[in-house]
C-alpha positions as CSV (number, residue, x, y, z in Angstrom):
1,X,0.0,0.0,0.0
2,X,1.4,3.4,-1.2
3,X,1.8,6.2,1.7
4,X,-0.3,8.1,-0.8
5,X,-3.2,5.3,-0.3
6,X,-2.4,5.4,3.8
7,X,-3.1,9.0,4.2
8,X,-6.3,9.1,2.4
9,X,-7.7,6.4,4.3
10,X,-6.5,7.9,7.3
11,X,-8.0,10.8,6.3
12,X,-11.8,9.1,5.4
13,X,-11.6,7.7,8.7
14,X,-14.0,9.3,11.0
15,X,-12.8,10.7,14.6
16,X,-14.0,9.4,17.4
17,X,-16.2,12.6,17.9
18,X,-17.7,12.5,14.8
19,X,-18.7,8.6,14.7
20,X,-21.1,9.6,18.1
21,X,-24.8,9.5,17.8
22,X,-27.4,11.1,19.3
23,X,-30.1,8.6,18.8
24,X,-30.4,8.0,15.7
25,X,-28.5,11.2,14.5
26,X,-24.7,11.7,14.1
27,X,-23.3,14.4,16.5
28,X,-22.6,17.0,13.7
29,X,-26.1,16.9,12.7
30,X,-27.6,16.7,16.3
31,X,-25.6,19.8,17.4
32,X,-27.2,21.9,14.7
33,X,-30.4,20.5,15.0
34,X,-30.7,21.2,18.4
35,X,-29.3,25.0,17.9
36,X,-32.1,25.6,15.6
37,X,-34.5,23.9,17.8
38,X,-33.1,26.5,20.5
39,X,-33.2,29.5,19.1
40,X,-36.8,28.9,17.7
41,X,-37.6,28.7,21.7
42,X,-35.9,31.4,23.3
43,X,-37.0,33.5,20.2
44,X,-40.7,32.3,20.7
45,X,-40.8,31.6,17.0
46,X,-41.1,27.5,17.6
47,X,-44.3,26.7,16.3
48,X,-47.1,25.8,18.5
49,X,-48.2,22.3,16.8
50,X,-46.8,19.2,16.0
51,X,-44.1,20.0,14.1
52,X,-42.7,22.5,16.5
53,X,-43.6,19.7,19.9
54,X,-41.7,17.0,18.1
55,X,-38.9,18.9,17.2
56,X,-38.6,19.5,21.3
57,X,-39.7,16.4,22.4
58,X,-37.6,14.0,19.5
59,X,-34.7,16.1,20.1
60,X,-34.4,16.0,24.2
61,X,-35.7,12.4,24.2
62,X,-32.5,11.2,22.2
63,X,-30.5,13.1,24.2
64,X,-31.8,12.1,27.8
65,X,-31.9,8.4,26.4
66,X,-28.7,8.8,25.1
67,X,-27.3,9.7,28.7
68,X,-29.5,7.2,30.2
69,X,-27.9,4.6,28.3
70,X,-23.8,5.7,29.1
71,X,-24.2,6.7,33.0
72,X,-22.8,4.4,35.2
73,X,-25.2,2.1,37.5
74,X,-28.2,3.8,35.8
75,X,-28.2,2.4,32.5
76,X,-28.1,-0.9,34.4
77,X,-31.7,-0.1,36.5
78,X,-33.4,1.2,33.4
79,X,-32.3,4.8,32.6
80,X,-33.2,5.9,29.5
81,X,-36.9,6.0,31.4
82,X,-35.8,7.4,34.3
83,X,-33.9,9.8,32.5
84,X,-36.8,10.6,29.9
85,X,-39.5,10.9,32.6
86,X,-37.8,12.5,35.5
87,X,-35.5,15.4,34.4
88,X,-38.7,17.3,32.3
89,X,-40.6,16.3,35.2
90,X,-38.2,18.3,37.5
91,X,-37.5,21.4,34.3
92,X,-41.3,21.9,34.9
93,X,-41.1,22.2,38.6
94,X,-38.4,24.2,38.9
95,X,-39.9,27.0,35.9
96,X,-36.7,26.0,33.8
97,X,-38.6,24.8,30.5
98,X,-39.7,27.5,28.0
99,X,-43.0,28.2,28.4
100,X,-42.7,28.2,23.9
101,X,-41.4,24.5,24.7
102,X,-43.9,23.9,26.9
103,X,-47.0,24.9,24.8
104,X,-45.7,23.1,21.6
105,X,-45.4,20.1,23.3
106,X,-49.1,20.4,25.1
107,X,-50.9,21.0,21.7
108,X,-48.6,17.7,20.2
109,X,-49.9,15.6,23.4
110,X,-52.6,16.6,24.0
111,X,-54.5,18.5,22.0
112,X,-53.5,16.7,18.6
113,X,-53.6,13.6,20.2
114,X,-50.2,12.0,19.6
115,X,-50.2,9.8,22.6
116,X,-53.6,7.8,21.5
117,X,-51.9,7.7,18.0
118,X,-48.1,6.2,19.6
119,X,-50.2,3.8,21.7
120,X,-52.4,2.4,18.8
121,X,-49.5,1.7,16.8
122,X,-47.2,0.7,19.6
123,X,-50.1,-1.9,21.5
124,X,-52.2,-3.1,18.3
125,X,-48.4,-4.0,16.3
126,X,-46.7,-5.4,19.7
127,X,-50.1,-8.1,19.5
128,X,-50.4,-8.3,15.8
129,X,-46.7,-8.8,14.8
130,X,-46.2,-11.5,17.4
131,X,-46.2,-14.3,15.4
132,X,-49.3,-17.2,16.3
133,X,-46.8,-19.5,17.5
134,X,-45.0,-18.0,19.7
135,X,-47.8,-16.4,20.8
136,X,-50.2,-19.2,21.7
137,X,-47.1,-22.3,22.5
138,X,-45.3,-19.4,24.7
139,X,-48.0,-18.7,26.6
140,X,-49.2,-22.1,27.4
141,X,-45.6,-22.6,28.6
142,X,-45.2,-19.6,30.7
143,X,-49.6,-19.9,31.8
144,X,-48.9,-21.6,34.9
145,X,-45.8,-19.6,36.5
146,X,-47.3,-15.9,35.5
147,X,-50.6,-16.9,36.7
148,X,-49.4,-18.2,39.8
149,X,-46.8,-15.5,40.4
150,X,-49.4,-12.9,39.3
151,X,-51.7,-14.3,42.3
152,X,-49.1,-14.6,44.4
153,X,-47.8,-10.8,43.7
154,X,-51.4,-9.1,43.9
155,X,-51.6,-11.0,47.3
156,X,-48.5,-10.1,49.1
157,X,-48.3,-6.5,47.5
158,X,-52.1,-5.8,49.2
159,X,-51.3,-7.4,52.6
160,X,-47.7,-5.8,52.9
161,X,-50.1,-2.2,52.1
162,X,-52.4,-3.2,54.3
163,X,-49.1,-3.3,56.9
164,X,-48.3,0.1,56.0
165,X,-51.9,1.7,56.0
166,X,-53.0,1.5,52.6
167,X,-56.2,0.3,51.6
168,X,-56.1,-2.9,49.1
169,X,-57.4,-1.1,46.1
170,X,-55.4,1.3,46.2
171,X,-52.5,-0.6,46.3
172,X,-54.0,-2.9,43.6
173,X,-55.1,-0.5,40.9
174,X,-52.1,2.1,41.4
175,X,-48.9,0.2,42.5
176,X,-49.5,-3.5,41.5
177,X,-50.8,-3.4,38.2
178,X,-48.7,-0.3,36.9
179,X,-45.9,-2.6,37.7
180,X,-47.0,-5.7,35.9
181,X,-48.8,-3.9,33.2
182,X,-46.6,-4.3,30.7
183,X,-44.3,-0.8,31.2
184,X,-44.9,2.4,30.7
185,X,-45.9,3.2,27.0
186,X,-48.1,-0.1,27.0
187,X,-49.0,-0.2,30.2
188,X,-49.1,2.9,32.4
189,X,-49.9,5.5,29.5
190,X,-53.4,3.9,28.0
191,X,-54.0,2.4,31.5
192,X,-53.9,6.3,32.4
193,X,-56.0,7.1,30.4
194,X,-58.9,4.2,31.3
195,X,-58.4,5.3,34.9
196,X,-59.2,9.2,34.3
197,X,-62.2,7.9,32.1
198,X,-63.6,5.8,34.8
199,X,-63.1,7.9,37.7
200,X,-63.5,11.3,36.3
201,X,-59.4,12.3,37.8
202,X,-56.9,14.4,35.4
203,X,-54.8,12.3,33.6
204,X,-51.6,13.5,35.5
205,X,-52.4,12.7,38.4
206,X,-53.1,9.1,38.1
207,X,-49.9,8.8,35.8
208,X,-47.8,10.3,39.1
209,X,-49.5,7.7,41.0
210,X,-48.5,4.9,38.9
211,X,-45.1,5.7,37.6
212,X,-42.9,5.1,40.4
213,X,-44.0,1.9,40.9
214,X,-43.3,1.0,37.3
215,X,-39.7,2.1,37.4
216,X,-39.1,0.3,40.9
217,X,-40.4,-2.6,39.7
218,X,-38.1,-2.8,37.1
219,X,-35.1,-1.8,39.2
220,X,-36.0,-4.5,41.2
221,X,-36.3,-7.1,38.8
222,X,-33.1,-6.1,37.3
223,X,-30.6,-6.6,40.5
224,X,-32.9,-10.2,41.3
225,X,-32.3,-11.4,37.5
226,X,-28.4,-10.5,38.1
227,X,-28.5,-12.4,41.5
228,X,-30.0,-15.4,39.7
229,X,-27.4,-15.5,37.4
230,X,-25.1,-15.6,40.6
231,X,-27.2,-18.4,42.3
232,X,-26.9,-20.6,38.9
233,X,-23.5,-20.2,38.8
234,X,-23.6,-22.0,42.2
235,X,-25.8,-24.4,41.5
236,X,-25.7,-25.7,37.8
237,X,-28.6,-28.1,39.1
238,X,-30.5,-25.3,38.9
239,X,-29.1,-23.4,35.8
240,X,-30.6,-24.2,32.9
241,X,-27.5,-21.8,30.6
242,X,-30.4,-20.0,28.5
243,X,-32.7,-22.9,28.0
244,X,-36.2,-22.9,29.9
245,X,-37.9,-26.4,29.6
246,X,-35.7,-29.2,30.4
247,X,-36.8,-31.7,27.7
248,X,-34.4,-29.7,25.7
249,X,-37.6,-28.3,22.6
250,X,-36.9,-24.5,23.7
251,X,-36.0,-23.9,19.5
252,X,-39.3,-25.2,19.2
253,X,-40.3,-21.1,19.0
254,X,-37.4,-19.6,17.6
255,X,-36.9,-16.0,17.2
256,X,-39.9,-13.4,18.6
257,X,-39.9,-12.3,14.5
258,X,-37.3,-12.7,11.9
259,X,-36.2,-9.5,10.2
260,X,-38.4,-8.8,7.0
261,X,-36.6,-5.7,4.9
262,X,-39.4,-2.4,5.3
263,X,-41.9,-2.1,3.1
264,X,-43.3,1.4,2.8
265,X,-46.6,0.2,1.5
266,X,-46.9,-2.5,4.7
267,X,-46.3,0.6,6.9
268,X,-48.9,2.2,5.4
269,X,-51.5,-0.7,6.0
270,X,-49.9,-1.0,9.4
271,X,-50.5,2.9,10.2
272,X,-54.3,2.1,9.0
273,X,-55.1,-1.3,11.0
274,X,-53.2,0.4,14.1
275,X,-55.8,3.3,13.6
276,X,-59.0,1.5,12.8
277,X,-58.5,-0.4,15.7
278,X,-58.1,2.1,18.4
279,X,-61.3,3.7,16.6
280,X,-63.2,0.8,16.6
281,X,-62.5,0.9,20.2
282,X,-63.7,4.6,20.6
283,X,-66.9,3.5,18.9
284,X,-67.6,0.5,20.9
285,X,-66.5,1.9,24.4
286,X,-70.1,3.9,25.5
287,X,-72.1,0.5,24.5
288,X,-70.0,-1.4,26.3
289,X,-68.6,0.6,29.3
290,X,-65.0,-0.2,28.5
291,X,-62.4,2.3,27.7
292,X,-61.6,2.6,24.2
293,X,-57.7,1.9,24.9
294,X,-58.5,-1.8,26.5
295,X,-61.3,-2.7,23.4
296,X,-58.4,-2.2,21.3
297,X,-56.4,-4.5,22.9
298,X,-59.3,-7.1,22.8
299,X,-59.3,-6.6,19.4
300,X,-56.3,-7.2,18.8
301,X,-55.8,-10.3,20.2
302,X,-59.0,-11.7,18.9
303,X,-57.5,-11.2,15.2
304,X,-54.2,-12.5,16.0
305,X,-56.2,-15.8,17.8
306,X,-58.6,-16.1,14.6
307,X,-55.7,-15.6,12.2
308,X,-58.1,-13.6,10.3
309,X,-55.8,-11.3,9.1
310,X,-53.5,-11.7,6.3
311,X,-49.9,-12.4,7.3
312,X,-47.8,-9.4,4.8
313,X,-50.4,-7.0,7.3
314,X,-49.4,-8.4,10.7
315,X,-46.4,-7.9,9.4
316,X,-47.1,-4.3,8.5
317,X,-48.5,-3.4,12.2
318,X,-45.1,-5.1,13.2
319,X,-42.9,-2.6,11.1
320,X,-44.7,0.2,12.5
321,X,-44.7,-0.7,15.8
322,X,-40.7,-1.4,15.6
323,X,-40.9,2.5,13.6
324,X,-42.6,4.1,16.4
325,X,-40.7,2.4,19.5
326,X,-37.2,2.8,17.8
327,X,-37.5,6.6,17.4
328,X,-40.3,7.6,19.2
329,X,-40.3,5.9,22.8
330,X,-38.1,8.6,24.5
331,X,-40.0,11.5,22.6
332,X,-43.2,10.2,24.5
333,X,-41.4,9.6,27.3
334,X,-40.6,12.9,27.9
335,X,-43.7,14.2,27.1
336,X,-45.1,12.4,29.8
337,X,-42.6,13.5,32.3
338,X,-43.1,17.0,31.2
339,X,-47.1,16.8,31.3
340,X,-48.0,13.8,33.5
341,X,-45.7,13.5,36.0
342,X,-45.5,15.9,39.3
343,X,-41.8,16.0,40.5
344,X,-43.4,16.4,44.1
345,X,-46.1,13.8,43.7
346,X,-43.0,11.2,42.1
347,X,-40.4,12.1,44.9
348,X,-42.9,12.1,48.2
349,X,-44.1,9.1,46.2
350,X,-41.1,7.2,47.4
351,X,-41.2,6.0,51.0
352,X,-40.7,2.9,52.9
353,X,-44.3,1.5,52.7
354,X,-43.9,2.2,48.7
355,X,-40.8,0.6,48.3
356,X,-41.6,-2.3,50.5
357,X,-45.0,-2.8,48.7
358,X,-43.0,-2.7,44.9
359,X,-40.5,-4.7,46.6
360,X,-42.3,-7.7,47.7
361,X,-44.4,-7.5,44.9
362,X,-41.9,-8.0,42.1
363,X,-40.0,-10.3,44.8
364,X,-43.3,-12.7,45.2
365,X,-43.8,-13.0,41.5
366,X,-40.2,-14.4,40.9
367,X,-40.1,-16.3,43.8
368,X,-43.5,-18.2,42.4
369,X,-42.1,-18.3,39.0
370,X,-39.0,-20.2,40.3
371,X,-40.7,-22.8,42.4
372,X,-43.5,-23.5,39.7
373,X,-41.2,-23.6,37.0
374,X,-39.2,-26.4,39.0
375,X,-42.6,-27.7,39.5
376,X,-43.4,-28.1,35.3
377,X,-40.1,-29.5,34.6
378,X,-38.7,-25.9,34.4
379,X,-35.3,-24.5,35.0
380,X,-35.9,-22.5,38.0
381,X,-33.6,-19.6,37.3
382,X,-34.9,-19.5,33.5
383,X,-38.2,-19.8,34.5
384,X,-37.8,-17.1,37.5
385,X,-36.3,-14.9,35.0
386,X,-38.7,-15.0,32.4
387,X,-41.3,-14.7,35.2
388,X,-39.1,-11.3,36.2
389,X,-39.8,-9.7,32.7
390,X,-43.8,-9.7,34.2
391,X,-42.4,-6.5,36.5
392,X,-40.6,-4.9,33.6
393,X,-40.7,-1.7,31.6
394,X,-42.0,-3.3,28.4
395,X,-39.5,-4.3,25.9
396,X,-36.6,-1.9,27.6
397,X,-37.1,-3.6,30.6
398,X,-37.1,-7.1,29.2
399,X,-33.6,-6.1,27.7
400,X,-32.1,-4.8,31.0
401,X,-33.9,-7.5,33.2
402,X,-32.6,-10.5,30.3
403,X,-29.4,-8.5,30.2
404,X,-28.2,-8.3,33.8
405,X,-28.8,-12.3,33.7
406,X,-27.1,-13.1,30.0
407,X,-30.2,-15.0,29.3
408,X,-30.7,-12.8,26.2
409,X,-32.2,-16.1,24.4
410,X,-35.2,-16.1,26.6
411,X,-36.6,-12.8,24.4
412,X,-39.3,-14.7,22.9
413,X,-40.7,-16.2,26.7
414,X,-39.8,-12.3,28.4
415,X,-42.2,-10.8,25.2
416,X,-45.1,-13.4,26.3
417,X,-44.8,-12.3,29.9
418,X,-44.5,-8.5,29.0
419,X,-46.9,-8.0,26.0
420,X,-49.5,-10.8,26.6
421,X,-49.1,-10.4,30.3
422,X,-49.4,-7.3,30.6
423,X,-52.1,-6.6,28.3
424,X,-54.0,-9.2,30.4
425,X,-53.3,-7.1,33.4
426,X,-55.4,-4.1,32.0
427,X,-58.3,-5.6,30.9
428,X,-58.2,-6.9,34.0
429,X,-57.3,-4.2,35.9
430,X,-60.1,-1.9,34.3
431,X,-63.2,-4.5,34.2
432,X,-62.2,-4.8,38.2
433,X,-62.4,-0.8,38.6
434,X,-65.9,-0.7,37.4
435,X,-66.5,-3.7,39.9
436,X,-64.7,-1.6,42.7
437,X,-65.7,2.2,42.4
């Protein structure tokens, strides 16, 4: 190779500095981005709609989650949410976000409805783009341990409250299911939202309620899946190295969804079914007395069971879902922190009777999952850890809570007990509310 040749490939090399992202965005075209983004504030020429809220919001969520993901201990106990929800939350408190930023982001929320749009596409493809096998063999696996350790997690969370003064429906409706509701998107947002409809409270407050309990759950699921790694290190009777069942099938489900290249037009149709589906729940809600939000799920899994859709359009929901989640997440995220969630409300929120309650909550569903799964032929720590994903943040969680055990294999089990078991939770949670109040 000539020195001629040498220098020119130093010289196409990119520095270290310049090969950082933002997200999805290289450094040298965040940087601008955000100046822009800036002055527009600060000048008060940001417009107040869409495009100006998801400038803000897109902008500081890939920077938060960005940070979230590089601290030290943090990105280990779920940081890119804490980071998202908790630093707007605090800007608002403390009257540090632009009050430009602040109204651009309100009419993106809430008065264009973004949210109800991000959670049709992110609920109705998480269902839809599972595919029927996994789906239906995963969850017969993994019925037993996540209904047992659901049972046995609603009734030690309520008698622990009951220990420190809470009354059991409280601590059922806004600390146990918030944290295995299937995160915070999935879970927390249109569960939020079927709350305030039912019981005639603002939005925000209910979201304040549930929140921390959500993020403690998944910080304590993270540090028990990385102590179950420790135990099976121990005891290799135990340890099943990645593998679940012990008759050895596990392959039997294979990957949660092979890769399929995007198709704009199945994005489309996916945009469309996501749509039709949440309105089809608005429609149906005041003759049945559900929440638009849950009727969606319903329908969703009824199409998935009855295979009645074609497969390139549960594919199409998929890709859209996978769109919105990849680059949207942190955006809503910190919406919510900056809207929902009351710094005051989140930090009083955090006592010992709270943390005891998420605590043995998250601590009784794993210990049920690992003494069933032993039970079924199971091994324990697989099946303990798959039962773990139940008290994650969706599919962040699942990745920190598979991560901190290097059971990354298990994805396709920790989606069933997130996705299926937490969209179970909500239908549940809100047919019970109409029962309770």
């Amino acid at each position: 190779m000539t020195d001629t040749t040498i220098k020119l490939a130093e010289t196409t090399q990119p520095s270290a500095l310049a090969a950082l992202k933002i997200g999805p965005l290289p450094i040298t075209v965040y940087v601008p981005a955000a100046l822009v983004c800036a002055a527009a504030v600060y000048s008060g020429k940001l417009p107040n709609d869409a495009i100006g809220g998801l400038s803000v919001l897109m902008l500081l969520g890939f920077l938060l989650g960005k940070l979230g993901q590089i601290i030290p201990v943090l990105r280990r106990i779920g940081g890119t949410a804490i980071m998202c929800l908790f630093v707007p939350a605090a800007l608002v408190a403390y009257g540090l976000m632009p009050e430009t930023a602040l109204k651009a982001i309100a009419t993106t929320f809430r008065t264009a409805n973004f949210q109800y749009f991000f959670i049709a596409c992110l609920v109705a493809g998480s269902i839809l783009g599972m595919p029927h096998r996994v789906l239906v063999q995963g969850f017969l696996r993994m019925f037993v341990p996540l209904l047992v350790g659901t049972l046995s997690a609603i009734a030690i969370g309520v008698t622990v409250g009951l220990l420190f003064g809470h009354s059991p429906k409280e601590t059922f409706f806004f600390v146990i299911i918030p944290i295995i509701g299937g995160g915070l998107a999935e879970g927390v947002l249109p569960l939020s939202i079927a709350y305030s409809e039912m019981l005639h409270r603002p939005q925000a407050d209910l979201v304040a309620q549930m929140v921390p309990a959500a993020l403690l759950g998944n910080v304590v699921a993270i540090v028990a899946a990385g102590l179950l790694a420790r135990l099976a290190e121990k005891r290799r009777d135990l340890n099943g190295q990645g593998m679940l069942v012990k008759t050895g099938d596990d392959d039997i489900l294979g990957p949660a969804r092979s890769d399929h290249p995007i198709d704009l037009g199945l994005l489309g149709a996916g945009i469309v079914l996501s749509c039709v589906l949440f309105v089809l729940g608005m429609v149906l809600a005041p003759y049945t007395g559900i929440p638009g939000p849950i009727l969606m799920i319903i329908a969703a899994v009824a199409l998935k069971l009855t295979k009645l859709l074609p497969a390139e359009m549960e594919l199409g929901a998929y890709q859209i879902n996978k769109f919105m989640s990849t680059n949207l997440t942190f955006a809503i995220l910190v919406a919510m922190g900056t809207l929902l969630v009351s710094w005051q409300q989140l930090v009083a929120s955090f006592n010992p009777g709270y943390i005891a309650i998420c605590t043995t909550t998250v601590l009784a569903m794993i210990a049920s999952g690992f003494f069933v799964g032993k039970w079924l032929n199971m091994y324990p720590v697989e099946a303990a850890i798959v039962t773990a994903c139940h008290s994650g943040l969706g599919g962040t969680g699942d990745v920190a809570i598979l991560g901190a055990a290097d059971r990354m294999g298990l994805m396709a089990f920790a989606q069933i007990a997130t996705r299926v078991g937490g969209a179970i939770m909500i239908v549940t949670a809100t047919l019970a509310m109409k029962i309770a109040y």
